[in-house]
ZATI-637424 format. One record per residue (C-alpha): residue number from 1; residue in three letters; y negated, z, x. Coordinates in pm, whole numbers, plus 50000, padded with zeros to 5 digits. Each point is the difference from the previous one (the first is absolute). Last residue first. Layout:
// residues N
ATOM, NUM, ALA, Y, Z, X
...
This chain:
// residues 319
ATOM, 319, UNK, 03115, 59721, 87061
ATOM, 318, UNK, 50268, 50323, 50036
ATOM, 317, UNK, 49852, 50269, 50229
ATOM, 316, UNK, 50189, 50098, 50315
ATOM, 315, UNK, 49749, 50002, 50249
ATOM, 314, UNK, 49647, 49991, 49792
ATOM, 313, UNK, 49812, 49744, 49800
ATOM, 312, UNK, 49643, 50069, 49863
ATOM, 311, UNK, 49893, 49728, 50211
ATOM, 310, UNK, 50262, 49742, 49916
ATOM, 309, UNK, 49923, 50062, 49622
ATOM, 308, UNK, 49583, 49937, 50065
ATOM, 307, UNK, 50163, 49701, 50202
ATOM, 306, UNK, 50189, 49866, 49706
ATOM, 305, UNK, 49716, 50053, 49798
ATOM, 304, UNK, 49774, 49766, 50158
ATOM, 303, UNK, 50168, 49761, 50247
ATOM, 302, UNK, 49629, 49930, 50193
ATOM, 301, UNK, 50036, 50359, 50156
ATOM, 300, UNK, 50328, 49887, 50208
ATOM, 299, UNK, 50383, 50130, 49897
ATOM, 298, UNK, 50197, 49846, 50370
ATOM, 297, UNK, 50396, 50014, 49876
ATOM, 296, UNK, 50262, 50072, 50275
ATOM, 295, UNK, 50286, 49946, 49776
ATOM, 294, UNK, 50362, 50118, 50026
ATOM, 293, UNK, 50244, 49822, 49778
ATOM, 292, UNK, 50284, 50126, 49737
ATOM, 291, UNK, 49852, 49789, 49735
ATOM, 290, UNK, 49864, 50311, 49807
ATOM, 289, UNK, 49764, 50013, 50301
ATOM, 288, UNK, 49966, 50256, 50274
ATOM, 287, UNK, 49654, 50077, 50165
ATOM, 286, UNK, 49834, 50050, 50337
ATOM, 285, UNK, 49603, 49970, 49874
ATOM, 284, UNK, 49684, 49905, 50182
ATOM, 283, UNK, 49660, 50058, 49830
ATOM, 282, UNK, 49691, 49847, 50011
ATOM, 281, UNK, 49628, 50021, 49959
ATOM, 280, UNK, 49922, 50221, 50303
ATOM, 279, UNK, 50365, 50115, 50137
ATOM, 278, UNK, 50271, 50149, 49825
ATOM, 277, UNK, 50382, 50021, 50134
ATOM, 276, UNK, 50186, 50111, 49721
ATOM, 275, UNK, 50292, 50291, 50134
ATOM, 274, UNK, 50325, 49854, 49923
ATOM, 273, UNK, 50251, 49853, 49782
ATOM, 272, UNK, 49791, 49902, 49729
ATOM, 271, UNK, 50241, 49897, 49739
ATOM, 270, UNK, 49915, 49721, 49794
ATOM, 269, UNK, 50067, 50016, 49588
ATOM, 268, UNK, 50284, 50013, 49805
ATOM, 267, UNK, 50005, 50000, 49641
ATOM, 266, UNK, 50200, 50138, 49702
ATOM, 265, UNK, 50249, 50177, 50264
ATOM, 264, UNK, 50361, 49964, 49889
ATOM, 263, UNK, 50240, 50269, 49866
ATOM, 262, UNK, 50290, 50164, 50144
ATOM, 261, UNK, 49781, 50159, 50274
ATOM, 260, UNK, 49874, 49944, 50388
ATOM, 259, UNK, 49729, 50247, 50185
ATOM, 258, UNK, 50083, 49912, 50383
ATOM, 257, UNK, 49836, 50232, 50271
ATOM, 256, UNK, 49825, 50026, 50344
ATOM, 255, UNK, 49841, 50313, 50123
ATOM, 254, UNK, 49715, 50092, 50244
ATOM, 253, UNK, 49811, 50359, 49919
ATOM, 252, UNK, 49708, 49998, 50156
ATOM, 251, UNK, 49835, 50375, 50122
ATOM, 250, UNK, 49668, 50190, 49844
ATOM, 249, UNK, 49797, 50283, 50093
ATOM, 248, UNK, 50013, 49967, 50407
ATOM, 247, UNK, 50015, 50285, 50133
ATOM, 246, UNK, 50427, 50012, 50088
ATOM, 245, UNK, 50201, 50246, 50066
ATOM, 244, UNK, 50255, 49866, 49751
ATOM, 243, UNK, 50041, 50319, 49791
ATOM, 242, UNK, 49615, 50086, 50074
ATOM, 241, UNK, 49916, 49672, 49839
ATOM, 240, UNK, 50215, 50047, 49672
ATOM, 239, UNK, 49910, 50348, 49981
ATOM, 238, UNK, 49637, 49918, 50016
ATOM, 237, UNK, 50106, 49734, 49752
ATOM, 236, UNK, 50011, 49603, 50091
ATOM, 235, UNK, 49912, 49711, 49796
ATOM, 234, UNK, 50238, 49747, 50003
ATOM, 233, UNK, 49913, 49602, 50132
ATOM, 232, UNK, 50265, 49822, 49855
ATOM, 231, UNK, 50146, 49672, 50150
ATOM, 230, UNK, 50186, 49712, 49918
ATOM, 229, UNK, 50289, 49803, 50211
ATOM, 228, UNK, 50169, 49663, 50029
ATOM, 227, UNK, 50073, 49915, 50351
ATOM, 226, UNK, 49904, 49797, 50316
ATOM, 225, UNK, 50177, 49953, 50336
ATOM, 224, UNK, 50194, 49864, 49806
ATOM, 223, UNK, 49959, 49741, 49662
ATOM, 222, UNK, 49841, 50054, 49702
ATOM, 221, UNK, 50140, 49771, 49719
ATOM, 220, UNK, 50208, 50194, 49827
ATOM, 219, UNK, 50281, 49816, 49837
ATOM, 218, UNK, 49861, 49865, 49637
ATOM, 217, UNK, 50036, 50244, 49717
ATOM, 216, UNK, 49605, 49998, 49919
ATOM, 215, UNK, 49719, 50191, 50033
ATOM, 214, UNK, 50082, 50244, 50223
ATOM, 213, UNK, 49854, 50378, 50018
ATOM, 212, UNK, 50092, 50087, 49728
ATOM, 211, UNK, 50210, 49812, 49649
ATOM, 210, UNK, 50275, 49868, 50141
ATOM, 209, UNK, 50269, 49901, 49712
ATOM, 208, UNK, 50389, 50137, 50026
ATOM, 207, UNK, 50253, 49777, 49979
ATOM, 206, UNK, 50283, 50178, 50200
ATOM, 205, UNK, 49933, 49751, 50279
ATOM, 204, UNK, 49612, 50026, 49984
ATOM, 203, UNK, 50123, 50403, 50032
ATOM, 202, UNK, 50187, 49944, 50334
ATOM, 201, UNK, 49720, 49806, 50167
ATOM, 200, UNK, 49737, 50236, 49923
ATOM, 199, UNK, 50242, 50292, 50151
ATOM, 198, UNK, 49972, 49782, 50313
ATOM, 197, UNK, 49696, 49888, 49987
ATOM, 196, UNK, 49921, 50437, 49951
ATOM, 195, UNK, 50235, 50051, 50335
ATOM, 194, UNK, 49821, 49751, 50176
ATOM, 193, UNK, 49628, 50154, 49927
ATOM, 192, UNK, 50127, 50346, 50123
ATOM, 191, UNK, 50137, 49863, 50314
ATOM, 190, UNK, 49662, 49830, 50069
ATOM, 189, UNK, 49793, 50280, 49898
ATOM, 188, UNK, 49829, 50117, 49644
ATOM, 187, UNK, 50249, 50307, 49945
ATOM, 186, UNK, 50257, 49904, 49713
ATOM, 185, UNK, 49906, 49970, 49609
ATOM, 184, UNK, 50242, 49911, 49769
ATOM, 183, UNK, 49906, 49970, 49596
ATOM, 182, UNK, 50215, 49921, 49728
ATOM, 181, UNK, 49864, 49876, 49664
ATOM, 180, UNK, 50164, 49924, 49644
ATOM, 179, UNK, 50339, 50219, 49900
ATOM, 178, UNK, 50051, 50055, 50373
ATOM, 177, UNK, 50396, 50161, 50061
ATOM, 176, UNK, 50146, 49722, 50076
ATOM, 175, UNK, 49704, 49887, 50233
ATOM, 174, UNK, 50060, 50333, 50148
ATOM, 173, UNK, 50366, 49936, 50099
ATOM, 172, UNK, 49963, 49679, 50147
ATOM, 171, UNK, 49702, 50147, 50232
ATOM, 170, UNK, 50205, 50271, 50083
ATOM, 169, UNK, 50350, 49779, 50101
ATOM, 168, UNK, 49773, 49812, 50216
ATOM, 167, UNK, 49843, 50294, 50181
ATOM, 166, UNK, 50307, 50142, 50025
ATOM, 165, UNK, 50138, 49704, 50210
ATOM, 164, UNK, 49671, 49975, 50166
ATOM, 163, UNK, 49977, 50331, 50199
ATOM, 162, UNK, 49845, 50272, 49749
ATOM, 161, UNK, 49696, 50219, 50102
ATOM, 160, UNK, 49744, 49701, 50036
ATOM, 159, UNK, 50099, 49917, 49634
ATOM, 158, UNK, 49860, 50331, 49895
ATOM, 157, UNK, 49624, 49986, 50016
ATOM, 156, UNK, 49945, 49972, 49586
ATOM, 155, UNK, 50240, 49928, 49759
ATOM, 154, UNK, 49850, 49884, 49642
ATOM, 153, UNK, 50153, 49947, 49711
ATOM, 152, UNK, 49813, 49933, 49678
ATOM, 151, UNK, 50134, 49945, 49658
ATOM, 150, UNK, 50322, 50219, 50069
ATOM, 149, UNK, 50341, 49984, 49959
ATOM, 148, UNK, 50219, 50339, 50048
ATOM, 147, UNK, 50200, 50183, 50257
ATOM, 146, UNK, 50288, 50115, 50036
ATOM, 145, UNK, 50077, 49854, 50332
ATOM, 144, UNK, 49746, 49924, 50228
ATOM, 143, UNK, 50267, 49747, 50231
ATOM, 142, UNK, 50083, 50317, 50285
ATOM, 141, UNK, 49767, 49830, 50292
ATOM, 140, UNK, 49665, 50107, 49791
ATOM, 139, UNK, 50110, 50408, 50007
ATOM, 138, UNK, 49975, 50192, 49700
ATOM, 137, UNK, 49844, 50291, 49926
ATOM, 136, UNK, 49875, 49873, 49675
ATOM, 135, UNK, 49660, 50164, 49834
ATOM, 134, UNK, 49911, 49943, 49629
ATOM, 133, UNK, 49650, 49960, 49871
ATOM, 132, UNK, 49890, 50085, 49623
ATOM, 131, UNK, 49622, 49894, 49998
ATOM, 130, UNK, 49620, 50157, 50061
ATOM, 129, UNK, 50014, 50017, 50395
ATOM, 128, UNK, 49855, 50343, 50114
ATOM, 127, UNK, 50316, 50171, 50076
ATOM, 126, UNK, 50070, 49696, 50182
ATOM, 125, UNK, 49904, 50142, 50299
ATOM, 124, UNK, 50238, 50294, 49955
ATOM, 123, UNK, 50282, 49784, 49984
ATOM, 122, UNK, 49938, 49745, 50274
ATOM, 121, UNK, 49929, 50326, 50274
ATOM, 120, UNK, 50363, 50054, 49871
ATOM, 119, UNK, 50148, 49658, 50076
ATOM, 118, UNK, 49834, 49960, 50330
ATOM, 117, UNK, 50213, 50316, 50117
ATOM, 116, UNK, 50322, 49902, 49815
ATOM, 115, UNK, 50006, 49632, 50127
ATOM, 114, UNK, 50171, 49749, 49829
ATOM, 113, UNK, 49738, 49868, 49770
ATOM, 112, UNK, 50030, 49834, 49684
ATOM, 111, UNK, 49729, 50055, 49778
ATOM, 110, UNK, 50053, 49862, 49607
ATOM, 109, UNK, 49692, 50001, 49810
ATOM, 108, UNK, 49969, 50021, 49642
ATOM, 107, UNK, 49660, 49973, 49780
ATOM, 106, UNK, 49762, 49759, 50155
ATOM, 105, UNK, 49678, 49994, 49813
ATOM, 104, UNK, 49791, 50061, 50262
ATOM, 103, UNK, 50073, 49603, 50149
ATOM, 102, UNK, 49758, 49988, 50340
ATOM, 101, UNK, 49921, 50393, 50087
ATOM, 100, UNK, 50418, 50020, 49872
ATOM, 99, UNK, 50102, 49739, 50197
ATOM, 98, UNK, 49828, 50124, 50349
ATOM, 97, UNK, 50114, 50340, 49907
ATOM, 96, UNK, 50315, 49890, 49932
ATOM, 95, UNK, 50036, 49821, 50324
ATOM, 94, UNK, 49949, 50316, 50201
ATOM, 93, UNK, 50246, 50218, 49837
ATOM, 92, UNK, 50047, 50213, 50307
ATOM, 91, UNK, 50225, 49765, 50145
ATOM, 90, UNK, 50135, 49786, 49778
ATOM, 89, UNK, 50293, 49841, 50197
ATOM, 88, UNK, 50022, 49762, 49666
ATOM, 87, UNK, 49741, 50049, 49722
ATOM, 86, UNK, 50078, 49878, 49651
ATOM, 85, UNK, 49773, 50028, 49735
ATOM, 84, UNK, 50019, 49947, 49626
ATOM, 83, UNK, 49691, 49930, 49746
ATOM, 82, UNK, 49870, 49667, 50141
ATOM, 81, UNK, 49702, 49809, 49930
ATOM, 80, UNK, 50001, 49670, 50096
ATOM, 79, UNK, 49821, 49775, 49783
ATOM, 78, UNK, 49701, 49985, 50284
ATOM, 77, UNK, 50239, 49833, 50253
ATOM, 76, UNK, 49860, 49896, 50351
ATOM, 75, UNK, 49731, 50239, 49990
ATOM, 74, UNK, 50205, 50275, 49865
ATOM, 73, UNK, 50226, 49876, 50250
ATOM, 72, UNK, 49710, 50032, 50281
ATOM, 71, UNK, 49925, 50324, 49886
ATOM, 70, UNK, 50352, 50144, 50014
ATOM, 69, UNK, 50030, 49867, 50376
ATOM, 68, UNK, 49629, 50142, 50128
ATOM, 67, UNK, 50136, 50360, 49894
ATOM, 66, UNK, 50301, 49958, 50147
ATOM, 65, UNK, 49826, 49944, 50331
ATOM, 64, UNK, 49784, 50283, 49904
ATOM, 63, UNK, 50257, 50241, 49919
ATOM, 62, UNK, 50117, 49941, 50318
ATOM, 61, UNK, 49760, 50038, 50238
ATOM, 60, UNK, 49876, 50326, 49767
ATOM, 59, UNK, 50399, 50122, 50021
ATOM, 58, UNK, 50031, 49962, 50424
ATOM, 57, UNK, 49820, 50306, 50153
ATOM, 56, UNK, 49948, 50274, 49796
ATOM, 55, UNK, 50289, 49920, 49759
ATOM, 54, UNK, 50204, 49919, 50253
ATOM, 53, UNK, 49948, 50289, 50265
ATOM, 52, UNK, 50060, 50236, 49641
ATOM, 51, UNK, 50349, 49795, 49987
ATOM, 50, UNK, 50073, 50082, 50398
ATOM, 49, UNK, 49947, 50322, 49976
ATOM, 48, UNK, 50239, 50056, 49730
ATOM, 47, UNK, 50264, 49773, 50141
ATOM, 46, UNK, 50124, 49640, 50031
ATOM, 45, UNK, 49744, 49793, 49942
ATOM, 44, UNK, 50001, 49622, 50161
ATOM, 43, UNK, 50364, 50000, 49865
ATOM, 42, UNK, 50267, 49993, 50286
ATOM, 41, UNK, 50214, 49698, 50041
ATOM, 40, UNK, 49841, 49888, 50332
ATOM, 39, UNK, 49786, 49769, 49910
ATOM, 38, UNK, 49701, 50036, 50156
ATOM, 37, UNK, 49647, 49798, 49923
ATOM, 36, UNK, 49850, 50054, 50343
ATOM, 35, UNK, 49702, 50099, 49776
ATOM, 34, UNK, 50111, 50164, 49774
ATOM, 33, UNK, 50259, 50210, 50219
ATOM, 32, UNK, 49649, 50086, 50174
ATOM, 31, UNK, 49805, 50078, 49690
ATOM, 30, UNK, 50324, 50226, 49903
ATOM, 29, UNK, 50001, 50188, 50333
ATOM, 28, UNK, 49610, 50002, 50009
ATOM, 27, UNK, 50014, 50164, 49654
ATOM, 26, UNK, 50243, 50228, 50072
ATOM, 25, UNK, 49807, 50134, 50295
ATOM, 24, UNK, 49672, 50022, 49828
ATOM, 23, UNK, 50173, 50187, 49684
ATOM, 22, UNK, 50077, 50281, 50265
ATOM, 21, UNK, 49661, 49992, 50153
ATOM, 20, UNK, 49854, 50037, 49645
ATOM, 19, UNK, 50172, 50295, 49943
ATOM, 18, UNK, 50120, 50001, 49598
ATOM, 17, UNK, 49833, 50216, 49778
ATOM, 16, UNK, 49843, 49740, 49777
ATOM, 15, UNK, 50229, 49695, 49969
ATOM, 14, UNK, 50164, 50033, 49710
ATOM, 13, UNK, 49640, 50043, 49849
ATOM, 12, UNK, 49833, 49741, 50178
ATOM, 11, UNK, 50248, 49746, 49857
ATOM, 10, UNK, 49924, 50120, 49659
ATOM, 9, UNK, 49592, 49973, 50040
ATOM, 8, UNK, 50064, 49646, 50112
ATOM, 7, UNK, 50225, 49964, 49748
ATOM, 6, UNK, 49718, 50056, 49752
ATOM, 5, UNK, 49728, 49879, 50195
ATOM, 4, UNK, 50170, 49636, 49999
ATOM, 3, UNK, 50073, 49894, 50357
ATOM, 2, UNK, 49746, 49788, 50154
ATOM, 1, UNK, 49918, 49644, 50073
């Protein structure tokens, strides 16, 4: 996957003129908070430098992780087509790129995000987004006051910031706000994978309808050392890979997520909850049912269609 040419072209843009050393040693900073997933109370980006380390660095993981999410509902729901956006801790607008590539005919977005430095790279990318967007500098502990409904929410990479009191009181406080669909992504480890059953747990409780990845409202049935996670492999830039000091033109962004809404999902077909192991004239799939079990289902040549399916299958696709 790759970023759009148009914010591509943006991104390079606020970025041209900057040392690339400099944005190197923001980026490892972030990567490393990333990674070790701190919370500390401090936003991942918290100045200048530190937003332009972001946008060369983290925004193409992240856009395609959101990117993946938005198709899958589309997937899930065809009838949804939503005209409002809400993006919690939005970064530099991320999400809305991801909506807007899936749903162009979104015409308000709301963009909370608290910091001033992130906020501003935000506005000039969306120079190039064709709608009426609003930016709040508020911060996700204060309750998102003020602000208004929306048909999709979607809060991206935050929970891991909040200890779980606030993370509760957020999740409550964006399904009040979703009109239809929320969407939470977290990083695809353990810890990120408990927070989103948590968050899942929370919204069955308010009502609300999985639609992605799960296929039903049943308690997850993956147990530890194992976990529910996807994965995007995103293209790299020159930029990208000298940012990272890395060669290799491509990295694998890991992320788990729940996609749940007011509304029901017409159908609900098998997840396949991990990469299809293929061998001559079979195939060998992890997936989740709409029953709330794990299957490990055997798809051999003699089976016809459902093995021509099984072989076009990939990690995360619905069956």
């Amino acid at each position: 996957m790759e970023l759009p040419a148009p914010l591509r072209q943006a991104v390079d843009a606020l970025l041209e003129g900057t040392p690339l050393a400099e944005i190197r040693r923001a980026g490892d900073l972030l990567s490393r908070r990333y990674r070790s997933e701190t919370r500390d109370g401090r936003l991942h980006v918290g100045d200048a430098l530190a937003a332009k380390a972001y946008l060369a660095t983290r925004l193409p993981a992240t856009y395609a992780a959101m990117r993946h999410c938005v198709s899958d509902i589309a997937g899930r729901r065809e009838s949804f087509a939503p005209s409002s956006l809400l993006d919690v801790g939005a970064g530099p607008g991320t999400a809305l790129f991801a909506a807007l590539d899936e749903w162009p005919e979104l015409t308000r977005a709301a963009m909370v995000e608290a910091s001033g430095a992130i906020r501003q790279a935000g506005e000039a990318l969306a120079a190039i987004a064709p709608l009426a967007i609003s930016w709040h500098a508020i911060h996700v502990e204060d309750g998102l006051p003020g602000l208004e409904p929306a048909d999709l929410v979607t809060l991206g990479y935050v929970l891991d910031e909040l200890p779980p009191a606030a993370r509760d009181r957020l999740v409550d406080r964006l399904w009040a706000l979703t009109a239809d669909m929320l969407v939470i992504v977290e990083p695809g480890t353990p810890a990120g994978w408990q927070r989103i059953l948590e968050a899942r747990r929370r919204l069955i409780g308010h009502g609300a309808h999985v639609i992605a990845p799960c296929p039903h409202e049943a308690d997850c049935p993956i147990q530890a050392p194992d976990w529910c996670h996807f994965s995007r492999r995103v293209a790299r830039s020159r930029l990208h890979r000298m940012a990272k000091g890395g060669d290799v033109p491509w990295e694998d962004e890991k992320f788990s997520y729940v996609a749940v809404s007011r509304h029901p999902p017409a159908d609900r077909p098998a997840r396949v909850l991990a990469p299809p192991n293929t061998a001559s004239g079979m195939v060998r799939l992890k997936l989740c049912r709409m029953d709330g079990a794990l299957e490990e289902r055997l798809v051999t040549r003699r089976e016809g269609p459902a093995f021509k399916a099984a072989r076009k299958a990939d990690w995360g696709d619905a069956l």
